[in-house]
C-alpha positions in Angstrom: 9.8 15.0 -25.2 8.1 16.1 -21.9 10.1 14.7 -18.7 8.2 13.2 -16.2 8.4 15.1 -12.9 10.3 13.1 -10.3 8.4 11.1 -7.6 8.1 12.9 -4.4 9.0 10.6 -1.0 8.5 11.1 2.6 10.8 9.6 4.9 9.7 8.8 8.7 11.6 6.9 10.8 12.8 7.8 14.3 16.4 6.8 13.5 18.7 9.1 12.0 20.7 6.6 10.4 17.8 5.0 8.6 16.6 8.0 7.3 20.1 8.9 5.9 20.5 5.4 4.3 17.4 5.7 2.8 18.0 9.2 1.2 21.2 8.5 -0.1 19.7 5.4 -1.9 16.4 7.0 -3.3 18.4 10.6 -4.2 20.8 8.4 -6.5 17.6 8.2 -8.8 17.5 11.1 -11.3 13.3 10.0 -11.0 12.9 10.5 -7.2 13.7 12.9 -5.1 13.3 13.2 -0.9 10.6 16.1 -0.4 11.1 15.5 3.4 11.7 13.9 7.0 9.9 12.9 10.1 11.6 11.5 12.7 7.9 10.8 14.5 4.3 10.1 13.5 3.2 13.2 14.4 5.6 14.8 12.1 5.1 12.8 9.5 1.5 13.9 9.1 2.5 17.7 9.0 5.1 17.3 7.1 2.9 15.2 4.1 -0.1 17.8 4.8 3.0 20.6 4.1 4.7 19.1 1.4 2.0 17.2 -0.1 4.3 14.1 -1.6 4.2 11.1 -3.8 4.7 8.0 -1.8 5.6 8.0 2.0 8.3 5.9 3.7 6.7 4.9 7.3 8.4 3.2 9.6 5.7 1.1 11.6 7.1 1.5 15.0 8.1 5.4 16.1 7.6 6.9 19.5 4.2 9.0 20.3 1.7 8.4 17.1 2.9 5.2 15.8 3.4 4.0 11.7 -0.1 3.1 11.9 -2.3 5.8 13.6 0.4 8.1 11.0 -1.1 6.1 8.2 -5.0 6.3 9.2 -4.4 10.4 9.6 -2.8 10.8 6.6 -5.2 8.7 4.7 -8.3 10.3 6.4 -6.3 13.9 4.9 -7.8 16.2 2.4 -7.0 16.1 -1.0 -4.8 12.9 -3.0 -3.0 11.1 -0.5 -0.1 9.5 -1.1 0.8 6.1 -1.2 2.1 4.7 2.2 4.9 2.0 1.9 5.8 0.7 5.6 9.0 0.1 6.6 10.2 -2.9 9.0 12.1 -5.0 10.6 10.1 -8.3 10.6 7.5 -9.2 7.8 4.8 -10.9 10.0 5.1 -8.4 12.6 0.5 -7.9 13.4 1.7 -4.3 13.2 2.6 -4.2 9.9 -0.8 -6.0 8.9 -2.4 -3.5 10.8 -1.1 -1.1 8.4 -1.9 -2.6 5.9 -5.9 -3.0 7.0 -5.2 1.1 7.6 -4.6 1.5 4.1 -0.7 1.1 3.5 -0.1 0.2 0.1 2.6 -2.2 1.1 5.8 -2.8 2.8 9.4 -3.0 2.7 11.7 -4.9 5.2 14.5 -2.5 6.8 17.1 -5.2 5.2 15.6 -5.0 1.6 18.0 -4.5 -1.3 18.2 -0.9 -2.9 17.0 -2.1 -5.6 14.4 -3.6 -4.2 13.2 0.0 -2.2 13.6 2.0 -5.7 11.6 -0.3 -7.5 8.5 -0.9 -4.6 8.6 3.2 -4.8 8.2 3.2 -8.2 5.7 0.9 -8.3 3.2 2.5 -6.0 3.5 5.6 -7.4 2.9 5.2 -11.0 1.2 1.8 -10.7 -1.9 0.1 -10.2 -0.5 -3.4 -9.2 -0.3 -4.4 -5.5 2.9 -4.4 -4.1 4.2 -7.9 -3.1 1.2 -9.7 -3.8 2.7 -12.6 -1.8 3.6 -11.5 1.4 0.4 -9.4 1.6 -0.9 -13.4 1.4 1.7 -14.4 3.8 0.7 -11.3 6.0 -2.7 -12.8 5.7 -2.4 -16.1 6.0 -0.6 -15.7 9.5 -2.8 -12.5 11.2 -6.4 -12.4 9.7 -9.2 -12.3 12.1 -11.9 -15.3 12.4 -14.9 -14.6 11.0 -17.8 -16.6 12.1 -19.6 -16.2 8.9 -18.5 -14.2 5.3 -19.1 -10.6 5.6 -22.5 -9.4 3.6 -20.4 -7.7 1.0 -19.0 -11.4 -0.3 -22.6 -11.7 -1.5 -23.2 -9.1 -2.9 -19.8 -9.3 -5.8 -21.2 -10.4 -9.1 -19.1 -13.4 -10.7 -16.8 -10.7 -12.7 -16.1 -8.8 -9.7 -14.9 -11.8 -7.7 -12.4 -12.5 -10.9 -11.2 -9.0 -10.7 -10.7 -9.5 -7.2 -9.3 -12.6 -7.4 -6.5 -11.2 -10.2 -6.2 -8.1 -7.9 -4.8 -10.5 -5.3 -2.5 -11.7 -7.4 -1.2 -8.4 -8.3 -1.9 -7.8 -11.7 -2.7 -4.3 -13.0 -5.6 -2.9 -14.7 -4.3 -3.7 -17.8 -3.1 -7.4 -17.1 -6.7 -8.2 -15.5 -8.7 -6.4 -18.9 -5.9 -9.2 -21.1 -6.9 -12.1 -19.4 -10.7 -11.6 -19.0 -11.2 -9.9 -22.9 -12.6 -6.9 -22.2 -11.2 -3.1 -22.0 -9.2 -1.4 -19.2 -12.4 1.0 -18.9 -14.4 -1.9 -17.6 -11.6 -3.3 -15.3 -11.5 0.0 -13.7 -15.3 0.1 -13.4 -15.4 -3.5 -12.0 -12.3 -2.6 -9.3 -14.0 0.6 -8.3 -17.0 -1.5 -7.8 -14.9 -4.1 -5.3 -13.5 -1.1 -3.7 -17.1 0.5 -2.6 -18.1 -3.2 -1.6 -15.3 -4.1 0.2 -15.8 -0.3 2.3 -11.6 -0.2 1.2 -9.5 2.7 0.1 -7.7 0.8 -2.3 -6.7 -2.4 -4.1 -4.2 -3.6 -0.6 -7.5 -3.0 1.5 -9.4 -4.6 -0.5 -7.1 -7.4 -0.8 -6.8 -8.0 2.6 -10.4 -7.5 3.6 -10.9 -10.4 1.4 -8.7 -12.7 3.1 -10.0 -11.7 6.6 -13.6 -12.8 5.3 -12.3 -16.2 3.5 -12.6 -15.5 -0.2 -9.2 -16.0 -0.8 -8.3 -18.7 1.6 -6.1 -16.6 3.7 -7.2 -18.5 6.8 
């Protein structure tokens, strides 16, 4: 039987101390391993474009290039990027939604269980689900911009792709979404890939939130 290879993690934060509590928890794991540090932005960025890892750790608040310009770079990068969990201090902190509308895949409060960080890790990296489907709402709920009118792309989803959206929200995966509507994974993917061009978003989080901000999912 073929092991899997271990997931790769990032860590940036510009305290020591974090970055040392973080490592000890996620190098417990015999299925992740810490590729790397950055104790700024800046660094973070080389240091993903060197080492080319799973799922990043980014702390939203670090001197010079901040959590979120880090996040936009990276995500702008050649190649696979990884998945970006942010790190904070305070859940409805506007910079951690701004991360989110960057293209974070989630995040993680500084005080969260280690259970909690293993499994958020694990789940961005191998799955297809949103990551805390609500506080992303929450997120929403408390920092989405008025919009005087829907965006154009609301009108231009057919009536399966606003279901699809509407289950991405709620953070079911691929295969969860094809169970409930009766049809094949294939076609879920094709019908989320469809929301993602629509939407103009990188991925399911983006996409998520970009619907709140225009009203679709009453995140206002």
């Amino acid at each position: 039987m073929t092991v899997p290879a271990p997931i790769r993690v990032v860590l940036a934060d510009d305290e020591r101390m974090v970055r040392s509590a973080l490592r000890a928890i996620l190098s417990a794991e015999p299925d992740l391993e810490v590729a790397g540090e950055a104790a700024t932005g800046a660094e973070a960025v080389a240091v993903v474009r060197e080492l080319r890892p799973d799922v990043v750790l980014m702390d939203v608040r670090m001197p010079g290039t901040d959590g979120i310009r880090a996040t936009e770079t990276i995500l702008a990068g050649p190649g696979e990027p990884p998945r970006i969990i942010v790190v904070t201090t305070f859940e409805n902190d506007a910079y951690v939604y701004d991360a989110l509308r960057a293209g974070a895949a989630g995040f993680l409060l500084k005080r969260a269980e280690a259970d909690a960080l293993v499994g958020a890790v694990r789940l961005v990296a191998r799955s297809d689900t949103l990551l805390f489907p609500e506080a992303v709402r929450a997120l929403a709920a408390e920092h989405a911009r008025a919009r005087p009118a829907p965006p154009a792309w609301v009108g231009r989803l057919t009536g399966r792709e606003r279901e699809v959206l509407r289950h991405m929200a709620g953070g079911l995966t691929n295969a969860e979404i094809a169970g409930r509507l009766g049809v094949g994974a294939a076609t879920v993917k094709t019908h989320v890939a469809s929301v993602l061009a629509k939407t103009g978003a990188r991925d399911r989080t983006q996409a998520v939130v970009a619907a709140y901000e225009a009203g679709f999912l009453g995140g206002r």
